[in-house]
C-alpha positions as a printed Julia matrix, in Angstrom:
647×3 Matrix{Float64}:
  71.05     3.65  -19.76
  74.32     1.77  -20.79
  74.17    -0.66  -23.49
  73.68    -4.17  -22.46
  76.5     -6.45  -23.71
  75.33    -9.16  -26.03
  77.19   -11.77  -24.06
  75.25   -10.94  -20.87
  71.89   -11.13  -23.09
  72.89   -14.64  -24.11
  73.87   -15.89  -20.87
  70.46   -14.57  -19.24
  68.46   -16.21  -22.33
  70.11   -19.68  -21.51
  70.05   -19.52  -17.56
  66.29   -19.05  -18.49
  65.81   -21.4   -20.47
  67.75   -24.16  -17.77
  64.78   -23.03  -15.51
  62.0    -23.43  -17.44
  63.23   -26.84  -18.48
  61.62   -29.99  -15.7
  64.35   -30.68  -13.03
  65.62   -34.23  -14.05
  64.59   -37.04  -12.82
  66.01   -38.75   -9.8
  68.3    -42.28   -9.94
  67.94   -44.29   -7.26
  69.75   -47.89   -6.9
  67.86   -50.78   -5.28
  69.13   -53.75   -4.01
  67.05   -57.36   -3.41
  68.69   -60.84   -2.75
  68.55   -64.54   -4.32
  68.85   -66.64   -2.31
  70.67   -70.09   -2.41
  69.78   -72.27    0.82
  72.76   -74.38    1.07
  71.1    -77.9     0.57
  70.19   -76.89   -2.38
  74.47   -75.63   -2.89
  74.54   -79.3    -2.48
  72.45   -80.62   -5.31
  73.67   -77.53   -7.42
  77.48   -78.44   -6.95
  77.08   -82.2    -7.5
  75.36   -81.71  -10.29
  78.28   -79.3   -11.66
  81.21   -81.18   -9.85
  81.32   -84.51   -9.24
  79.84   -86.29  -11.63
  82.43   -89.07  -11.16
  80.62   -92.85  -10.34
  78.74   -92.49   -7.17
  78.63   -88.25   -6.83
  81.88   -88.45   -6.06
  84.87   -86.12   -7.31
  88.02   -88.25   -8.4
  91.23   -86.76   -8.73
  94.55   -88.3   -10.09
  98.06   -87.6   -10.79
  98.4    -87.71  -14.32
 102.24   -89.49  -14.24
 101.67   -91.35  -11.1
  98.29   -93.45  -11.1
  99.4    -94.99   -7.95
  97.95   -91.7    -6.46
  93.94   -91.24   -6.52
  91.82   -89.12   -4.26
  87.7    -89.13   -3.92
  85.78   -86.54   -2.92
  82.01   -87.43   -1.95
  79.1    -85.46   -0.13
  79.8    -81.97    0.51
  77.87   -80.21    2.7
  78.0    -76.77    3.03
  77.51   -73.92    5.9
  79.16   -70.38    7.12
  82.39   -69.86    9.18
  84.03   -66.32    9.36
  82.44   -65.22    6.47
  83.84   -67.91    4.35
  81.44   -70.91    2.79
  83.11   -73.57    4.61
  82.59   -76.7     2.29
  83.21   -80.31    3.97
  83.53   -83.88    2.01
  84.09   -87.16    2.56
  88.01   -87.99    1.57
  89.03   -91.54    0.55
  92.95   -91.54   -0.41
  94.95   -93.79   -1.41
  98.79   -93.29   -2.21
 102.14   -95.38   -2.97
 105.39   -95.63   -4.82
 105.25   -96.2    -8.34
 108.07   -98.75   -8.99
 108.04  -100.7   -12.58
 104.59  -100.03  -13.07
 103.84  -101.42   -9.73
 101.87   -99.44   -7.06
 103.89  -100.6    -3.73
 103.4   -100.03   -0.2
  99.69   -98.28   -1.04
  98.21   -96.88    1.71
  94.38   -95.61    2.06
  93.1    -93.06    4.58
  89.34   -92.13    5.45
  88.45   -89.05    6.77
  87.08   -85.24    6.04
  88.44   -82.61    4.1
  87.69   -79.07    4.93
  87.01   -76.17    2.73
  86.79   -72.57    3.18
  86.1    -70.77   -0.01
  85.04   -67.19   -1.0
  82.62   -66.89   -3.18
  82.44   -64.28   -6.13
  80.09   -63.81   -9.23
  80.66   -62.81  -12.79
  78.82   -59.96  -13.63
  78.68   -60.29  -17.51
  77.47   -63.99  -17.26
  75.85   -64.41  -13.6
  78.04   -67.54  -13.26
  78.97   -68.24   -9.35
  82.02   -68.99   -8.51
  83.73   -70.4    -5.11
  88.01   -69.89   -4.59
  89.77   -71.78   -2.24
  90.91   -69.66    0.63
  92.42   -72.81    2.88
  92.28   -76.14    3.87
  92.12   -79.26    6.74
  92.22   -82.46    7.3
  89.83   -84.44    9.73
  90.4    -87.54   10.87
  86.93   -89.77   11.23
  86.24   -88.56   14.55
  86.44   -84.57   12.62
  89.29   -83.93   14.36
  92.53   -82.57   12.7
  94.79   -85.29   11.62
  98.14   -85.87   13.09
  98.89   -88.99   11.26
 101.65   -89.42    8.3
  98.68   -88.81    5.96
  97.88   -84.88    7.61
 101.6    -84.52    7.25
 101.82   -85.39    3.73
  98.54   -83.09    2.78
 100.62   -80.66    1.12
 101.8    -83.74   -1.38
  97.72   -83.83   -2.1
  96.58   -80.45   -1.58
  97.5    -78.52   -4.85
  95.41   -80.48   -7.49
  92.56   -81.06   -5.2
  92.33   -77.35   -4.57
  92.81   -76.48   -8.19
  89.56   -78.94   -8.81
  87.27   -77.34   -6.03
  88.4    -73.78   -7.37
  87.08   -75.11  -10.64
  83.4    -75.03   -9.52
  81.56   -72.73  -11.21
  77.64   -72.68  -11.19
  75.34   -70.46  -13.63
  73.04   -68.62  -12.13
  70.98   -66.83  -14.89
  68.59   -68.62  -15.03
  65.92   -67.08  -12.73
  68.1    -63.43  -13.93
  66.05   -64.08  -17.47
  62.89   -65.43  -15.77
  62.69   -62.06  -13.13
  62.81   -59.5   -15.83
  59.55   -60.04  -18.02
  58.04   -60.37  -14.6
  59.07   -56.74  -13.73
  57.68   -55.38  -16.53
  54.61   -56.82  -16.31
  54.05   -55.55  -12.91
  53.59   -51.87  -13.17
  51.34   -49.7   -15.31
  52.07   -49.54  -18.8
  52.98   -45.92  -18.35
  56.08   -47.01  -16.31
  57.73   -49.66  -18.34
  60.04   -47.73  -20.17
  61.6    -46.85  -16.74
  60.91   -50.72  -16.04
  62.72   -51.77  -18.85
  65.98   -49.57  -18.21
  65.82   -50.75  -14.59
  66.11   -54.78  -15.87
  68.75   -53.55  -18.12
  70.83   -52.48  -15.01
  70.81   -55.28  -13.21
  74.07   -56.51  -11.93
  75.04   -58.54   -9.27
  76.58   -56.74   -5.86
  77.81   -58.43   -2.84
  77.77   -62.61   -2.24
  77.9    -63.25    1.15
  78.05   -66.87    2.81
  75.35   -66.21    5.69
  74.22   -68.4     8.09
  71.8    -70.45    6.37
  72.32   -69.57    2.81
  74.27   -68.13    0.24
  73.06   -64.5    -0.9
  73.76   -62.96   -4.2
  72.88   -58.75   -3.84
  71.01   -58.14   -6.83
  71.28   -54.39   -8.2
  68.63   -52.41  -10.16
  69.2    -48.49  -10.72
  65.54   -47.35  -11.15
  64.47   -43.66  -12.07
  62.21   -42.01   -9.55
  60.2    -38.81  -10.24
  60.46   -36.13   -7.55
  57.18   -35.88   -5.74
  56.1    -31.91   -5.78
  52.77   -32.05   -3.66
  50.93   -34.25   -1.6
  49.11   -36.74   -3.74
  45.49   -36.01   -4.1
  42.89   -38.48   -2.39
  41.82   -40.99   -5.1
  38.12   -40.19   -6.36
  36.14   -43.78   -5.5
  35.92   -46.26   -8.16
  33.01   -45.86  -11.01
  30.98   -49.31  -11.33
  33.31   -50.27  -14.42
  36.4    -49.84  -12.19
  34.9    -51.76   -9.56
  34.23   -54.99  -11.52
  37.82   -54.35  -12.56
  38.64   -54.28   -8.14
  36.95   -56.96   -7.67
  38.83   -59.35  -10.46
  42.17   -58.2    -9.83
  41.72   -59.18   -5.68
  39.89   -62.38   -7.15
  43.32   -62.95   -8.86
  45.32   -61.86   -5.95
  43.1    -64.3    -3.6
  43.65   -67.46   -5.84
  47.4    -66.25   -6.4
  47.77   -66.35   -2.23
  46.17   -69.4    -1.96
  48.36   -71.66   -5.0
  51.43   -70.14   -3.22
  50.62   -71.67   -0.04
  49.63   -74.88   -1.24
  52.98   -75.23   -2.26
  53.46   -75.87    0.89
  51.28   -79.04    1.03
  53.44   -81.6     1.27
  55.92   -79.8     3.86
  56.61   -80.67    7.51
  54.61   -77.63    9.17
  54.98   -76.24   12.84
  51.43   -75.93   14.51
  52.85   -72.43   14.47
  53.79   -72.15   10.84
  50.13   -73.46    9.94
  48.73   -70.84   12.16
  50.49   -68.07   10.12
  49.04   -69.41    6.76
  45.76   -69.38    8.85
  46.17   -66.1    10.18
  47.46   -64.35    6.71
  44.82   -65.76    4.52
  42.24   -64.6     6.6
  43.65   -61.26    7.23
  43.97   -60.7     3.8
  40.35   -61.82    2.98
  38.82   -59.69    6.02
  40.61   -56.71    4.62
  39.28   -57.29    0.75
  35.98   -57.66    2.36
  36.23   -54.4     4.43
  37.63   -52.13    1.34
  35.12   -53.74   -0.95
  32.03   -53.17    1.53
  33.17   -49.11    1.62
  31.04   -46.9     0.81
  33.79   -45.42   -1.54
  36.58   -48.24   -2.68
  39.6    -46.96   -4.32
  42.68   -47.79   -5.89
  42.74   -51.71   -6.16
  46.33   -51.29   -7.52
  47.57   -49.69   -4.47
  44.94   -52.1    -2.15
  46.98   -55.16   -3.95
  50.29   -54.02   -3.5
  49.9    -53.36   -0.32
  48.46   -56.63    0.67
  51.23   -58.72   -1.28
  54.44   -57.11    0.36
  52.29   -57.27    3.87
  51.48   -60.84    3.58
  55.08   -61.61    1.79
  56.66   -60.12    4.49
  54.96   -62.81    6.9
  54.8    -65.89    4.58
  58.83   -65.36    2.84
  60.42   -66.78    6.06
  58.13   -69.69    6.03
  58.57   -70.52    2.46
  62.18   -69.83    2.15
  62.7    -72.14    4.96
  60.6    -75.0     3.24
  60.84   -74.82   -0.55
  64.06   -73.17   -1.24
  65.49   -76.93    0.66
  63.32   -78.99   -1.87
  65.15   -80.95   -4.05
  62.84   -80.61   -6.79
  63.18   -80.65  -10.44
  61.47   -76.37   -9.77
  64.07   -75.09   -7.5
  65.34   -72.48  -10.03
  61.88   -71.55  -10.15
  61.26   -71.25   -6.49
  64.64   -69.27   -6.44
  62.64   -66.73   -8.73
  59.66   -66.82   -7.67
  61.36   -65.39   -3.68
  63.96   -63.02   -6.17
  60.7    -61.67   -7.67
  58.51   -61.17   -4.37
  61.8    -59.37   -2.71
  62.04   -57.15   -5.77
  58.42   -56.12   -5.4
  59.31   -54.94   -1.7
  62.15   -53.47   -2.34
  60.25   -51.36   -5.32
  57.45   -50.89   -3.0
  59.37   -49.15   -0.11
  60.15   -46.37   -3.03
  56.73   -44.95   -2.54
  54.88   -42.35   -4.28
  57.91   -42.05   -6.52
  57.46   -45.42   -8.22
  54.29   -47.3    -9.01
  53.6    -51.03   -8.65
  50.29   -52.54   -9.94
  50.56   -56.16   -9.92
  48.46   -56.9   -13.4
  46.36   -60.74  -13.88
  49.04   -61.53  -15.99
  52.07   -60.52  -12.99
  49.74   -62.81  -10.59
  49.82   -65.77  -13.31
  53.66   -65.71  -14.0
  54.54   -65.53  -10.25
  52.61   -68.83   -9.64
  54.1    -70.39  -12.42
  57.33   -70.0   -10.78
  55.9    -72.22   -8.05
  54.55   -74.74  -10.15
  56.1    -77.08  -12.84
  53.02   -76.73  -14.64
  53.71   -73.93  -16.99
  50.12   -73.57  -18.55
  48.97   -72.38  -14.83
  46.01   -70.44  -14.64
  44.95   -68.57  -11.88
  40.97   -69.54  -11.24
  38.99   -68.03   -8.35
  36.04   -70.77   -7.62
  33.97   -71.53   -4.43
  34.94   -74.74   -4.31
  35.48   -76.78   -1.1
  38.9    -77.91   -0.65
  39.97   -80.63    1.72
  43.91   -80.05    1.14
  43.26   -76.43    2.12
  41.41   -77.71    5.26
  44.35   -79.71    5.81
  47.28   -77.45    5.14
  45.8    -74.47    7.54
  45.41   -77.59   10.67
  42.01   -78.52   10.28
  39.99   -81.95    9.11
  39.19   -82.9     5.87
  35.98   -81.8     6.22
  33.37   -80.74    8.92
  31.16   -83.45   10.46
  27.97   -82.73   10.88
  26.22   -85.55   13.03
  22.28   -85.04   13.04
  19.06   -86.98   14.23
  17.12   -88.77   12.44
  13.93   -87.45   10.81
  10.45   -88.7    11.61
   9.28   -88.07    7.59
   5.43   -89.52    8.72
   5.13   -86.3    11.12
   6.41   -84.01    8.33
   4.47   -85.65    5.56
   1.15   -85.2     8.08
   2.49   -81.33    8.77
   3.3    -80.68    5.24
  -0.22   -81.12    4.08
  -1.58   -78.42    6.12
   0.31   -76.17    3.61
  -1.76   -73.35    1.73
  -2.52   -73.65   -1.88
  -0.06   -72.94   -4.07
   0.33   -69.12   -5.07
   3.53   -68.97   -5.86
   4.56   -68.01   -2.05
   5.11   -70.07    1.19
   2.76   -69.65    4.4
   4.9    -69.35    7.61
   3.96   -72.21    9.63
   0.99   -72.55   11.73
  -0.42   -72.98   14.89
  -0.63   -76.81   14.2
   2.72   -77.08   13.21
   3.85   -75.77   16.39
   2.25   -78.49   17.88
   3.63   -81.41   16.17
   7.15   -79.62   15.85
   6.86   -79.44   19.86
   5.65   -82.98   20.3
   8.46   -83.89   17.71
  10.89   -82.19   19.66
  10.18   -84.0    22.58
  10.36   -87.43   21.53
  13.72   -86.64   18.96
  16.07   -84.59   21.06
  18.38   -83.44   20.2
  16.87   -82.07   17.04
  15.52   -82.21   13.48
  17.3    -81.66    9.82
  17.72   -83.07    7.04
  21.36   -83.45    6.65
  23.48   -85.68    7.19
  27.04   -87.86    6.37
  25.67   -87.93    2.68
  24.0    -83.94    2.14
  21.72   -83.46   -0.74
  19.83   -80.56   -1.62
  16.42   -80.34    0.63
  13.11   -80.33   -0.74
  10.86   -77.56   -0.45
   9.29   -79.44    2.22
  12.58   -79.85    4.43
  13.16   -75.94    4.12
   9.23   -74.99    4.94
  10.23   -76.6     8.48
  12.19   -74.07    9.22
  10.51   -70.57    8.25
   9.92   -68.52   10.69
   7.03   -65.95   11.69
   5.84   -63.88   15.3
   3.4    -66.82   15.29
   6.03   -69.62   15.33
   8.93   -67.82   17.26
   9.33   -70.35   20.17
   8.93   -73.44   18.46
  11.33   -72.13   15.93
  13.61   -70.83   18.55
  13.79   -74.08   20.54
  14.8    -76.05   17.33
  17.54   -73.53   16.24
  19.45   -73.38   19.74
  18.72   -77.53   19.89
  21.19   -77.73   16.74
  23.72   -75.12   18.11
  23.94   -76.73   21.23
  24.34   -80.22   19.27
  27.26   -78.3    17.35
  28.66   -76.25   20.57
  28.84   -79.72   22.32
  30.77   -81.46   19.77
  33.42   -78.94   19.26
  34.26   -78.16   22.73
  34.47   -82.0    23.33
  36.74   -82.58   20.8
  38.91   -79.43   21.28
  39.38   -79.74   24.95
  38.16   -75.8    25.78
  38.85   -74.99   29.32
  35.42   -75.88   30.93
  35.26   -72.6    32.68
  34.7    -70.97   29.05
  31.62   -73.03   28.22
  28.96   -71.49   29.32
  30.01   -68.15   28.04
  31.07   -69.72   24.36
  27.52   -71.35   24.45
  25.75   -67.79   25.01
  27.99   -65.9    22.22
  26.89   -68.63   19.7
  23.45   -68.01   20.52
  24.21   -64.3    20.64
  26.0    -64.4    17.63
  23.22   -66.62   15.74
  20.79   -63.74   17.45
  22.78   -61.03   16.06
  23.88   -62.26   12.39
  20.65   -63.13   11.2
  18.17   -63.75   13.94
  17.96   -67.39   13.73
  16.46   -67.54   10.18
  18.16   -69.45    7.8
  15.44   -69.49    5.36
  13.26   -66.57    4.14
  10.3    -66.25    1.02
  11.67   -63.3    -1.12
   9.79   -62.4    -4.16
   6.97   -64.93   -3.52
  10.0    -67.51   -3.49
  11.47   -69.56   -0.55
  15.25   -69.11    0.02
  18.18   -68.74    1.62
  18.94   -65.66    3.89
  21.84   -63.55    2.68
  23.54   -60.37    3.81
  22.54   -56.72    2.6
  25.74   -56.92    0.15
  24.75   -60.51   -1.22
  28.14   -61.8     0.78
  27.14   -63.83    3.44
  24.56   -66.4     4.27
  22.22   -68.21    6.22
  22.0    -68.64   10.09
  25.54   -68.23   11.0
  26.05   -65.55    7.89
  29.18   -67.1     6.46
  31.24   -65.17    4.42
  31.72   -66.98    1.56
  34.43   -64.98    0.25
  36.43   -64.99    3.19
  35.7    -69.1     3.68
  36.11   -70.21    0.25
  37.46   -73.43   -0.08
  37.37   -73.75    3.63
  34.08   -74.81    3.56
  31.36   -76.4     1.85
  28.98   -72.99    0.07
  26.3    -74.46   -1.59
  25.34   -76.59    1.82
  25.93   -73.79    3.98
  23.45   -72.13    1.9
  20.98   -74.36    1.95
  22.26   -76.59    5.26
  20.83   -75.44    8.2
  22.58   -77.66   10.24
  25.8    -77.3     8.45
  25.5    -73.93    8.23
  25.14   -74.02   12.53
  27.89   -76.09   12.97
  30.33   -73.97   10.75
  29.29   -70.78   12.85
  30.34   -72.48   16.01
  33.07   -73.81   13.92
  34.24   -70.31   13.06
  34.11   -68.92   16.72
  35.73   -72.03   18.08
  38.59   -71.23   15.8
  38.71   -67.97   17.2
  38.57   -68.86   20.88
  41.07   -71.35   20.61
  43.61   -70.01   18.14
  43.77   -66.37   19.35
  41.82   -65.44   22.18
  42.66   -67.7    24.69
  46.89   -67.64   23.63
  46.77   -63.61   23.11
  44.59   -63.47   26.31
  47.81   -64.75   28.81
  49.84   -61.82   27.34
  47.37   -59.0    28.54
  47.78   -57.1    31.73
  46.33   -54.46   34.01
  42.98   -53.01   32.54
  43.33   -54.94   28.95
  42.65   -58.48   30.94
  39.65   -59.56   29.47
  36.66   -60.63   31.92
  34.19   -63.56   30.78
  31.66   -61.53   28.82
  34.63   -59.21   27.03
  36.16   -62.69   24.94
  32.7    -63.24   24.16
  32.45   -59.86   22.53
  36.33   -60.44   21.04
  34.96   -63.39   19.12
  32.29   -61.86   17.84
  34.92   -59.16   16.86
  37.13   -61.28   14.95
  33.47   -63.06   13.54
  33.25   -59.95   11.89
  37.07   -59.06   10.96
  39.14   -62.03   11.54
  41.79   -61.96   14.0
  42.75   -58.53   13.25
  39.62   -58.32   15.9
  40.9    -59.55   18.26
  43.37   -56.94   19.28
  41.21   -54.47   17.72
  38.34   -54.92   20.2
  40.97   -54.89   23.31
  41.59   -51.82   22.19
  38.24   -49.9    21.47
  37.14   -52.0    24.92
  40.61   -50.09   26.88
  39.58   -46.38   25.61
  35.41   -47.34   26.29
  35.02   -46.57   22.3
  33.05   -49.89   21.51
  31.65   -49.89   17.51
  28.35   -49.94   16.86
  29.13   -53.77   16.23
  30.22   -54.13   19.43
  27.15   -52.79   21.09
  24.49   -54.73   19.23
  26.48   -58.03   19.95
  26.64   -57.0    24.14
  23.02   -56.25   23.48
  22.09   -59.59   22.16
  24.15   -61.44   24.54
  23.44   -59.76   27.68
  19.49   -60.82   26.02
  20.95   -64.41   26.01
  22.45   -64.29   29.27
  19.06   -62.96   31.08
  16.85   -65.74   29.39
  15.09   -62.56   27.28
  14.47   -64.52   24.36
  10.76   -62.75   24.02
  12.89   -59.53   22.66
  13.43   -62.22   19.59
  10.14   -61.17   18.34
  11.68   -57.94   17.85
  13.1    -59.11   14.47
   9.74   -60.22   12.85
């Protein structure tokens, strides 16, 4: 064997070594804007540039005062490329003779602008150069008088003035990088903290409806090697933790759009707000009710870019055009949410988990309160009512009640033991009689709700013995509901008599008319399996916080009826009946099918909707699906003995 040169050796040992050293990691550059609506150019460049008397921009000649031109309300848009910037012009020239201004002459009209805009990278201050000029006469139409001949006399110092402009733009640059940090695992923040470092501005472009400064971020990604393994679910500790963070996420989603309170909303933009808050809820409720939830980073991430990428155009349009005192803020807050997407689309290779604290300094940026907290409470909230199109609050318009009867029935009560009877065959007697004489119906709330006695909620317990007089009183305060809502909403009348049946169906289905129960020798209200929803209707009362009143639709019969048909209203006339004229050929719904596509977005908002069209196309109905045809083909027939069923 020859001998092996020691050079060779060396060279092996240190190709070896390269491969048993980690591939690097990769560099990838992302790329976000801000924003700058051009009203709000406006407010930025008067406050920077004329700050003469008035908001106006005066410009002399420093040897001949006889010379003065004002500059007043620019207004900015796009042409070519170019930010075209147009003002008001006053001028007013003559010969200086002796220190007398003779033959002056003044001229109103418009001076035209087209400037390119450019940023300093080492300071983030905007600026705007002049690229050209024109005169318009009053009418904006290019002057031909002496005055558009003599511009060029004018032109040079005014166009050294506008060049001037600069604006700083840093602000929401300082504000966006804590927020970065705090939005991924601690794990990642070194890489977090060398990506703010790198952030530089790229291209500024004069679009259409806003100025947009290309923010650059070089981030380092980690090569993905395998498949990612499927999360293990969440231990109980984990899942409190699930629970808070969407908690946060939900009262984060619902400050943001209540910025929008005070805004001049399309039907159509209200919808949206409608549409993604609900989504969003539904899909919290559907992870959190798996048998196995997982990540509730990755479930929170997902759900901000997804409803960001509905709601940005929205509030872009309306807040970044407030002249507010928290437009840099609202600036950040969109720079911040368009970072987030940008990061997210990076996959695998980069991890975002919005943290409480992310959540908190997000909304801040919305809000010139800066001690903002983020509480999640069950509190009803008119403004909410009346930001997503609907009244202050729910009326709920009930009969009288005939206390003598009920005092007389309420005696017949068993001794106390600590549990309630289920009423009697006597009761059903009076109730019956009562019935008769009342109609519509008995409760006990109404325009001023209290909490009802024991007495009140005895009324309505329900046994086999009592299922008909029970029955009859339950479908007497839908119908009271059903009748008031498609009144006032103007339903097409051939979609009555089917919405009528799925409330009863649905009533049937969610909790078989009971709104009460006696659980542990203790009368109260009936709630789901998961402790989620309640009474009659079984209202969500995560995914209707604030929306509606929970303490009375737990303990509200009649409000919790009303809300129910409420709910499915909502869903008729929102998004069945407008989605319904876009369907075709074997997807066209027929009169019993929107009944079940309520009930499907009842269950899982209006996500359902096309949801159900679907499983309904390929004949793959849920088990959902099937118990709801069940009940309402029941309701339908007149089969209300099969109620008995449930007791």
């Amino acid at each position: 064997m020859k001998n092996v040169s020691p050079h060779f050796t060396i060279m092996v040992l240190l190709l070896g070594s390269l491969l048993l050293v980690p591939g690097p990691a990769l560099a990838e550059t992302i790329s976000f804007p801000l924003q700058i609506d051009y009203p709000f150019l406006k407010t930025l460049v008067i406050h920077s540039a004329f700050t003469d008397p008035g908001q106006t921009m005066i410009i002399t000649d420093p040897v001949n005062d006889c010379q003065r031109i004002s500059l007043s309300n620019p207004c900015f848009s796009s042409e070519n490329n170019l930010l075209r910037v147009e003002a008001a012009v006053h001028l007013k020239g003559g010969a200086l003779m002796g220190g007398n201004c003779l033959f002056p002459m003044e001229w109103d009209g418009y001076l035209v602008v087209y400037m390119k805009p450019g940023i300093n990278p080492d300071n983030w201050q905007l600026s705007l150069n002049p690229v050209n000029s024109v005169l318009l006469d009053r009418n904006h139409r290019p002057d031909k008088s002496l005055v558009g001949n003599l511009w060029n006399l004018f032109k040079a110092p005014v166009m050294a003035r506008m060049g001037n402009i600069c604006i700083e733009v840093n602000e929401p640059i300082a504000e966006l990088k804590p927020f970065l940090i705090s939005a991924v695992p601690e794990a990642d923040s070194s890489r977090v903290i060398a990506m703010v470092e790198s952030l530089r501005p790229g291209i500024v472009a004069a679009e259409a409806n806003a100025m947009k400064i290309q923010i650059l971020a070089d981030i380092e990604t980690l090569a993905v090697t395998s498949e990612p393994s499927t999360p293990a679910a969440l231990m109980p500790g984990e899942i409190d933790a699930f629970i808070k963070i969407c908690e946060t996420w939900d009262s984060f989603l619902v400050q943001t759009l209540m910025s929008l309170i005070d805004m001049p909303l399309t039907i159509e933009e209200r919808e949206t707000l409608m549409t993604v808050l609900l989504d969003t809820r539904y899909r919290f409720v559907s992870e959190f009710e798996a048998k196995a939830p997982t990540s509730s980073g990755d479930f929170v991430r997902e759900q901000f870019v997804d409803a960001w990428e509905r709601l940005s155009p929205i509030l872009k349009k309306h807040l970044a055009r407030d002249m507010s005192a928290n437009s840099w803020g609202f600036l950040t807050f969109f720079a911040a949410s368009d970072a987030l997407a940008a990061l997210d689309k990076l996959g695998p290779v980069f991890n975002i988990e919005i943290s409480e604290n992310g959540f908190i300094r997000l909304a801040r940026m919305l809000s010139e309160n800066k001690a903002l907290t983020l509480k999640y409470n069950q509190l009803l909230d008119p403004d909410l009512r009346k930001l997503l199109g609907m009244e202050p609050s729910l009326e709920i318009i009930d009969p009288a009640l005939n206390e003598d009867l009920l005092e007389q029935e309420d005696t017949k009560a068993q001794p106390e033991t600590g549990s309630f009877p289920m009423l009697m065959d006597a009761r059903q007697t009076i109730m019956s009689g009562l019935y008769k004489i009342l109609m519509p119906g008995i409760c006990w709330a109404g325009k001023s709700w209290s909490h009802p006695s024991l007495k009140e909620m005895r009324v309505w317990l329900v046994s086999k013995d009592n299922v008909d007089t029970h029955l009859k009183k339950s479908k007497i305060l839908l119908e009271v509901a059903t009748r008031k809502i498609l009144k006032k909403d103007n339903i097409p009348k051939n979609h009555h008599q089917m919405f009528q049946k799925a409330v009863y169906a649905t009533a049937w289905q969610e909790s078989c008319f009971r709104q009460f129960i006696v659980d542990k020798k203790k009368l109260t209200y009936i709630r789901s399996y998961n402790n989620t929803s309640v009474g009659m209707m079984q209202i969500h009362e995560r995914v209707w916080r604030g929306i509606y009143n929970i303490e009375r639709l737990r303990w509200d019969i009649s409000y919790n009826a009303a809300v129910g048909v409420d709910i499915l209203n909502l869903y008729l006339k929102k998004y069945a009946l407008p989605k319904m004229k876009s369907l075709k050929g074997k997807d066209v719904l027929d009169s019993d099918s929107v009944a079940c596509s309520l009930y499907a977005m009842y269950n899982a908002g209006p996500g359902g909707f096309s949801k159900y069209v679907k499983r309904r196309s390929t004949g793959k109905f849920s088990k959902i699906d099937k118990h709801f045809k069940e009940k309402y083909t029941w309701v339908k027939k007149g089969q209300w003995d099969r109620l008995k069923d449930c007791y």
